[in-house]
Each structure stands twice: as C-alpha cells, then as structure tokens.
PyMOL commands that place a pseudoatom at each C-alpha (Angstrom):
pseudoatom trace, name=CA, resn=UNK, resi=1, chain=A, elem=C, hetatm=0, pos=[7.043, 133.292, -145.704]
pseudoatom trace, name=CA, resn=UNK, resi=2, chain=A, elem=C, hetatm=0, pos=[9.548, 133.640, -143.560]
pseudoatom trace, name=CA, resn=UNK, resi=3, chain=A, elem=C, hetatm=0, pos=[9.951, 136.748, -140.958]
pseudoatom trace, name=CA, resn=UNK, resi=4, chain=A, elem=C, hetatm=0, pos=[12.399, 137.560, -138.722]
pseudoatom trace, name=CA, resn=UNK, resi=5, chain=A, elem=C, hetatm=0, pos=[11.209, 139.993, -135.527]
pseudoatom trace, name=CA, resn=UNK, resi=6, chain=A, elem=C, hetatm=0, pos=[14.151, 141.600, -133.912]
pseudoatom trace, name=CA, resn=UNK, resi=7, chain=A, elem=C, hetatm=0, pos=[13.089, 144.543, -130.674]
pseudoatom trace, name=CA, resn=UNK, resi=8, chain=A, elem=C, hetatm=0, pos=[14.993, 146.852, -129.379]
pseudoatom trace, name=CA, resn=UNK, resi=9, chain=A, elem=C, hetatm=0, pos=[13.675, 149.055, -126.496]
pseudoatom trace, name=CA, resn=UNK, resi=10, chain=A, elem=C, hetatm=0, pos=[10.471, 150.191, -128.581]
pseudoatom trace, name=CA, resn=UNK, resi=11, chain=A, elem=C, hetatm=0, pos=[11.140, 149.790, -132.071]
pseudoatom trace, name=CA, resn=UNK, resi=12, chain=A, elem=C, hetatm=0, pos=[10.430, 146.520, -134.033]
pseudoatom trace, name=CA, resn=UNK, resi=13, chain=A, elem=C, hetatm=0, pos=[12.540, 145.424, -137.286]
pseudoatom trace, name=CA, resn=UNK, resi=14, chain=A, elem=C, hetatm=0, pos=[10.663, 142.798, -138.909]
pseudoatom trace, name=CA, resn=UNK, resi=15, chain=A, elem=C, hetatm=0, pos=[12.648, 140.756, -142.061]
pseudoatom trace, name=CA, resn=UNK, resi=16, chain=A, elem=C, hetatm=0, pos=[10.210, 139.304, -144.418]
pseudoatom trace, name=CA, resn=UNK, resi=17, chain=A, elem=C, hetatm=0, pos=[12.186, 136.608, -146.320]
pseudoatom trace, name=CA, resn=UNK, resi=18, chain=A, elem=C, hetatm=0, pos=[11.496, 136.027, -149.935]
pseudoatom trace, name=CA, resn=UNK, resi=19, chain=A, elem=C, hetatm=0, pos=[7.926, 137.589, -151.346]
pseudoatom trace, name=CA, resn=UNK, resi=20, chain=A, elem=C, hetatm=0, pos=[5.006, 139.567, -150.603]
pseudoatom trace, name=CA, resn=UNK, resi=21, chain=A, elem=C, hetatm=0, pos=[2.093, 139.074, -152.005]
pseudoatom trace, name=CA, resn=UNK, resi=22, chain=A, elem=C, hetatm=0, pos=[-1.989, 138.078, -151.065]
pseudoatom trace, name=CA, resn=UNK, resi=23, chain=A, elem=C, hetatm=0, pos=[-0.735, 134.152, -149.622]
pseudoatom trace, name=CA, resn=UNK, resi=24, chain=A, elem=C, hetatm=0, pos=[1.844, 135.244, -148.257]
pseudoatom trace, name=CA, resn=UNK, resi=25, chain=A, elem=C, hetatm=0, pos=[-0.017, 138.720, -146.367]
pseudoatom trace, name=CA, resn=UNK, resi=26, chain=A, elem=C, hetatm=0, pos=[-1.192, 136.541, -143.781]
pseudoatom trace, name=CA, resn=UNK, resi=27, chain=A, elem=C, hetatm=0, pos=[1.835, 135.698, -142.249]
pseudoatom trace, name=CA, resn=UNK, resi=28, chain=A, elem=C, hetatm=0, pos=[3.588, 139.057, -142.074]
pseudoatom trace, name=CA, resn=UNK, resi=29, chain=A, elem=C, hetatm=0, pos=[0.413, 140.703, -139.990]
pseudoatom trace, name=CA, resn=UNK, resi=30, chain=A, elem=C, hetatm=0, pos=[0.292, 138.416, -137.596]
pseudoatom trace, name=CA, resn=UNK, resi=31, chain=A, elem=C, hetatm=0, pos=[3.876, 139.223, -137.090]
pseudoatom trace, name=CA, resn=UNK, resi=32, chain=A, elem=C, hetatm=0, pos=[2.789, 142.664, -136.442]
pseudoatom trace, name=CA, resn=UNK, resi=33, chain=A, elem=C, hetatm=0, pos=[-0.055, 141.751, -134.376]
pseudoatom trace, name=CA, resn=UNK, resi=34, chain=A, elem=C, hetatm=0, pos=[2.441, 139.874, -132.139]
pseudoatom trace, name=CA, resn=UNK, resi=35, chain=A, elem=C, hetatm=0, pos=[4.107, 142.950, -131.135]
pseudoatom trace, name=CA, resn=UNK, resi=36, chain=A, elem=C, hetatm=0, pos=[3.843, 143.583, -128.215]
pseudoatom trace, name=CA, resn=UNK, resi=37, chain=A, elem=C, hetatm=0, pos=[2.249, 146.771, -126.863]
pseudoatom trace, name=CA, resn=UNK, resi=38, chain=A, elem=C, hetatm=0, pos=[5.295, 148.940, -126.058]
pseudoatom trace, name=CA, resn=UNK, resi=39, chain=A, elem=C, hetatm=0, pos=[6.738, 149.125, -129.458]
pseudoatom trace, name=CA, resn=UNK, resi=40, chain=A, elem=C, hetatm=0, pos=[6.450, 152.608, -131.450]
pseudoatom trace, name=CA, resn=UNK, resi=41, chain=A, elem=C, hetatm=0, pos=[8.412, 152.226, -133.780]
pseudoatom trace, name=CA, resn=UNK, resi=42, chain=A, elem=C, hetatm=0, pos=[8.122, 149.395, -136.957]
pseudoatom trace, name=CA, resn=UNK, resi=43, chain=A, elem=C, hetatm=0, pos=[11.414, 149.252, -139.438]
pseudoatom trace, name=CA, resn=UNK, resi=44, chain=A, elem=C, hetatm=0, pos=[10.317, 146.577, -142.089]
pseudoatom trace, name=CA, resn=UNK, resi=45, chain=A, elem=C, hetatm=0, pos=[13.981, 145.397, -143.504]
pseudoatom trace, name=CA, resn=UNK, resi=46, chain=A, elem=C, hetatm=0, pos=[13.526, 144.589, -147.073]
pseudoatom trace, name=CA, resn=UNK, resi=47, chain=A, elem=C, hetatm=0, pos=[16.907, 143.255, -147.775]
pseudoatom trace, name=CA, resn=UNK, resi=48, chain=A, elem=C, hetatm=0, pos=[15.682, 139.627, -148.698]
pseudoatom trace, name=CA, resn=UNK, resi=49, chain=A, elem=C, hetatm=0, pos=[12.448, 140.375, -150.079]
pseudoatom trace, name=CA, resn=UNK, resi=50, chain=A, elem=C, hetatm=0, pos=[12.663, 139.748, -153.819]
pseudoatom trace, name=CA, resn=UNK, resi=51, chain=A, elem=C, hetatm=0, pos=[8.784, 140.914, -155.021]
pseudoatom trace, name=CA, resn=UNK, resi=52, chain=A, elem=C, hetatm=0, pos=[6.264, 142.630, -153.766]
pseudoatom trace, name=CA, resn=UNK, resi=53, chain=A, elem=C, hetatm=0, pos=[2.674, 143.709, -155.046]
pseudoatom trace, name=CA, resn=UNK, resi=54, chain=A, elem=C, hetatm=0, pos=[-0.505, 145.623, -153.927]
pseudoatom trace, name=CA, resn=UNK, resi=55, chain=A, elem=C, hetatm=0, pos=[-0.592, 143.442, -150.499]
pseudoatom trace, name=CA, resn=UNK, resi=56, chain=A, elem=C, hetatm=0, pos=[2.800, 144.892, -149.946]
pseudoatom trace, name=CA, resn=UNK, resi=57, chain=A, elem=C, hetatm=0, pos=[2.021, 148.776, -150.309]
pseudoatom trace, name=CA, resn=UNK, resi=58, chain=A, elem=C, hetatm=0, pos=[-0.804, 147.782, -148.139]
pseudoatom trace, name=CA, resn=UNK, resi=59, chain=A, elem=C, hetatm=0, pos=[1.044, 146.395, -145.442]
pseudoatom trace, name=CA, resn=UNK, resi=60, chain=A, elem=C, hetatm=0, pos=[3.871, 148.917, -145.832]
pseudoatom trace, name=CA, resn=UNK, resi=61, chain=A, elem=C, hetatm=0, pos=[1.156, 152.043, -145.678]
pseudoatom trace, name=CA, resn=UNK, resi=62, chain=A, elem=C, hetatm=0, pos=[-1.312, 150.711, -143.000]
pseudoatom trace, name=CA, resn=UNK, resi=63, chain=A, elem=C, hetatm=0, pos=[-4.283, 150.463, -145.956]
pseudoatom trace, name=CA, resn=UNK, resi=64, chain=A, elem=C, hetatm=0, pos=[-5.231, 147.204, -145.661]
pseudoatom trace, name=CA, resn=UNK, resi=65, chain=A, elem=C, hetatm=0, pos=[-8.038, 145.720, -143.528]
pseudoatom trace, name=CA, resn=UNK, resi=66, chain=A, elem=C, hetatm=0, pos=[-6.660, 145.628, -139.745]
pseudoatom trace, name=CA, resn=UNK, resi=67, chain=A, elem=C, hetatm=0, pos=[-4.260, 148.248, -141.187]
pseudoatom trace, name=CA, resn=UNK, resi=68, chain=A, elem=C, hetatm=0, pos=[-1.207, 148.912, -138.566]
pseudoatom trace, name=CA, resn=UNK, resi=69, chain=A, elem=C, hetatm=0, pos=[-1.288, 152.677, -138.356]
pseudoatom trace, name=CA, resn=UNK, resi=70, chain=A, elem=C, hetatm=0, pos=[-0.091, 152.733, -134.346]
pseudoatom trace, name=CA, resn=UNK, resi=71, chain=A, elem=C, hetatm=0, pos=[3.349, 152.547, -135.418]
pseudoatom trace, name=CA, resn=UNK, resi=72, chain=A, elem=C, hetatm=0, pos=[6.043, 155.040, -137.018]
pseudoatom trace, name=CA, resn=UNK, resi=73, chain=A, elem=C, hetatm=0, pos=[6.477, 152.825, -139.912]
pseudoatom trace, name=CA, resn=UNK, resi=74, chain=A, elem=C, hetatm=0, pos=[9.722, 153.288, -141.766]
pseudoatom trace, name=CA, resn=UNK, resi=75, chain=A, elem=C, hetatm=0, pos=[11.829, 150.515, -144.585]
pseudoatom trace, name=CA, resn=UNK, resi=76, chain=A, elem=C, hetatm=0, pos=[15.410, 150.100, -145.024]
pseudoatom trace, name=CA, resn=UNK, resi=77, chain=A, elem=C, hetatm=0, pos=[17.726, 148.345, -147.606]
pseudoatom trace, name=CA, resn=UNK, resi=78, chain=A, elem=C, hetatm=0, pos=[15.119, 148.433, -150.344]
pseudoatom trace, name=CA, resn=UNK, resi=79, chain=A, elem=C, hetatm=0, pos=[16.033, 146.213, -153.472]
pseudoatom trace, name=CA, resn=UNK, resi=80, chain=A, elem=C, hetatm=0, pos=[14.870, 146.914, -156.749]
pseudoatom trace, name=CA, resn=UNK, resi=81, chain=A, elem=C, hetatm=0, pos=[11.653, 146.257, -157.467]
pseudoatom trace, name=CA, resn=UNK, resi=82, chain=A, elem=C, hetatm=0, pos=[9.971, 147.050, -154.452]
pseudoatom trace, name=CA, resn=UNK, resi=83, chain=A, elem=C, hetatm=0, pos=[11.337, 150.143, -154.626]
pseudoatom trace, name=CA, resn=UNK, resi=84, chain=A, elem=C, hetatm=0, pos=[9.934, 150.559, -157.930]
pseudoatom trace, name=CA, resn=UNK, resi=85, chain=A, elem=C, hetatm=0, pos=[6.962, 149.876, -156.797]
pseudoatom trace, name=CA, resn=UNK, resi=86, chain=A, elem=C, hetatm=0, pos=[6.504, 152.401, -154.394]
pseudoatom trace, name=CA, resn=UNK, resi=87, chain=A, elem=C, hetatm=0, pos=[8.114, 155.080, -156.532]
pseudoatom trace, name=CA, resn=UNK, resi=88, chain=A, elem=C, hetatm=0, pos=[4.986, 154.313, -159.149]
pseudoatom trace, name=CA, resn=UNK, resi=89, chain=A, elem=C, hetatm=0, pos=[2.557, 154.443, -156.416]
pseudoatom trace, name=CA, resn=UNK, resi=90, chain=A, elem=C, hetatm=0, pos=[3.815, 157.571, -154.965]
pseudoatom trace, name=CA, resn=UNK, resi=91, chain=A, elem=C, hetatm=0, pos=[4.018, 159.002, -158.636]
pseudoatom trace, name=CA, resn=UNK, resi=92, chain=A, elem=C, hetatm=0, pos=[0.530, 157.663, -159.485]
pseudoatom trace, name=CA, resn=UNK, resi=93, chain=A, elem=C, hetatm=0, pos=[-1.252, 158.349, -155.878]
pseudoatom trace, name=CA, resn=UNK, resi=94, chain=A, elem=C, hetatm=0, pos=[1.047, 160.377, -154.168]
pseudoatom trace, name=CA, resn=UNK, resi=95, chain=A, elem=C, hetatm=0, pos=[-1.653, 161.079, -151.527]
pseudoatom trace, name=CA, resn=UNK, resi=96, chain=A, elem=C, hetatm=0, pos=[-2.104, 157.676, -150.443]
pseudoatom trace, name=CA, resn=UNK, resi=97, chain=A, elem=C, hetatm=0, pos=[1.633, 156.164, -151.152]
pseudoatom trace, name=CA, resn=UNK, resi=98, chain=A, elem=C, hetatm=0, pos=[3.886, 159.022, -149.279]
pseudoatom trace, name=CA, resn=UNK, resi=99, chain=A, elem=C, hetatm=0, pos=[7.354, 157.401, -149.957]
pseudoatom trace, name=CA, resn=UNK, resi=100, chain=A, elem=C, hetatm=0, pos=[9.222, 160.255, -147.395]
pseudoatom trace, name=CA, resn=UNK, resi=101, chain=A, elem=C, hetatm=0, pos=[7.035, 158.708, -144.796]
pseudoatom trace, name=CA, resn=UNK, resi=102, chain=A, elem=C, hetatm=0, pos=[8.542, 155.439, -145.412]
pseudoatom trace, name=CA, resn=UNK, resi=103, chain=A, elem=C, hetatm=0, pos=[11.997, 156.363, -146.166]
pseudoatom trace, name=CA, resn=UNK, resi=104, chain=A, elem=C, hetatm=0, pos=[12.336, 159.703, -143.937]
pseudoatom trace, name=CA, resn=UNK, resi=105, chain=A, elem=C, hetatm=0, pos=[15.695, 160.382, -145.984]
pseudoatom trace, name=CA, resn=UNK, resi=106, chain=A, elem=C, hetatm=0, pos=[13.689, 160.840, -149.635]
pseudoatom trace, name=CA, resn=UNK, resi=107, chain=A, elem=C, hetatm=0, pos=[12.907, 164.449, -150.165]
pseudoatom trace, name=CA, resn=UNK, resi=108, chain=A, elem=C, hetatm=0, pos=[9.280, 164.958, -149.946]
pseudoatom trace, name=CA, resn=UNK, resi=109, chain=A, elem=C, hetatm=0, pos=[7.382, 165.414, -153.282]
pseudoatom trace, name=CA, resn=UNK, resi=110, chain=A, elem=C, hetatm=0, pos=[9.606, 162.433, -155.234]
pseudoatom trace, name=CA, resn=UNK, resi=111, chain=A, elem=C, hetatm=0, pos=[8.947, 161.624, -158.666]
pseudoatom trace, name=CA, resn=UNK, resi=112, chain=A, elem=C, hetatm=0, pos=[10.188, 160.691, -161.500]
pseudoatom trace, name=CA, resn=UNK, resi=113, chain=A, elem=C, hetatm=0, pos=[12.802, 158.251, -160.719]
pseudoatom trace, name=CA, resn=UNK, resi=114, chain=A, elem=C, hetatm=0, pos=[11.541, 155.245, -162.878]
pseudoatom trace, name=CA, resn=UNK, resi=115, chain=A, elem=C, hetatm=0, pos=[14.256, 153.796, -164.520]
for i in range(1, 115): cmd.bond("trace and resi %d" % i, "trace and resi %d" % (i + 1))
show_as sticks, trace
zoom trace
C-alpha cells in the first residue's frame, strides 16, 4: 500500500494508492499516527483507491482499535465502489456510518442511492 501525505497549515490529505483492506490497514494508520500534532483536519483522497471493505469504513469513521477520532475527517473524489460502500453502511447503520460527516456536501439523512 502505497500513501501519499501531503500538509498544509493544519490539515492532512493522505492518498492511499490501490486497496484497503485488513493487510493493507496497517500501513494507512501508521500514516495517521505520523501526523504530526498540529494537524486538525484529515482529507483522505480516494481517487486511486480501487476497493475497500470493513477495514476501510473503520479507518474512514475512527471505529477501529486506535481509532483516529482527533481529527475532522472528511473524503474527496470517491470512485465507485467505495462509495457504495458507505452508502450501504449509512443505509444499513446510519448511526454508526454518517456519510454527511464524511462528505459535508451530502444532505444529511441519505439513502437510497444504490444503483
């Protein structure tokens, strides 16, 4: 897994390359732990990243163990099946998978957008 960690002033981009998944987990939180302690703000730029699974709504929603909840956590440039993804989860769990967290632009309460 490759992951690209761009800061600006206190916001982090970080641009996983290729998938997410429990191997490749490891990787992308240590990117995150690397931050250093400034930073706010975490964009995770999901252009290149081509799957995702569980791992990756944990990661995404601070759930998993050593979960990064300091940060405003927001995603950008979403491709198609992660998207998916979180659309199910929020439609499924919408408690625990709040996809207008993520993506402040998505009116709150979305569902039903499964294609």
């Amino acid at each position: 897994m490759n992951v690209t960690t761009t800061i600006t002033s206190t916001t982090a981009r970080l641009t996983p390359h290729g998938e997410i998944d429990f191997d490749t987990l490891p990787p992308l939180r240590s990117a995150v732990d690397r931050l250093p302690t400034h930073v706010t703000d975490l964009v995770w730029e999901l252009e290149y990243l081509t799957f995702t699974d569980v791992p990756g709504l944990q990661l995404l929603f601070g759930t998993a163990p050593h979960g990064h909840t300091r940060y405003r956590t927001t995603v950008t440039n979403l491709r198609d099946q992660p998207l998916q993804l979180l659309l199910i989860a929020a439609d499924l769990f919408p408690a625990a998978y709040d996809v207008s967290r993520l993506i402040p632009s998505t009116p709150a309460g979305l569902t039903g957008l499964r294609t």
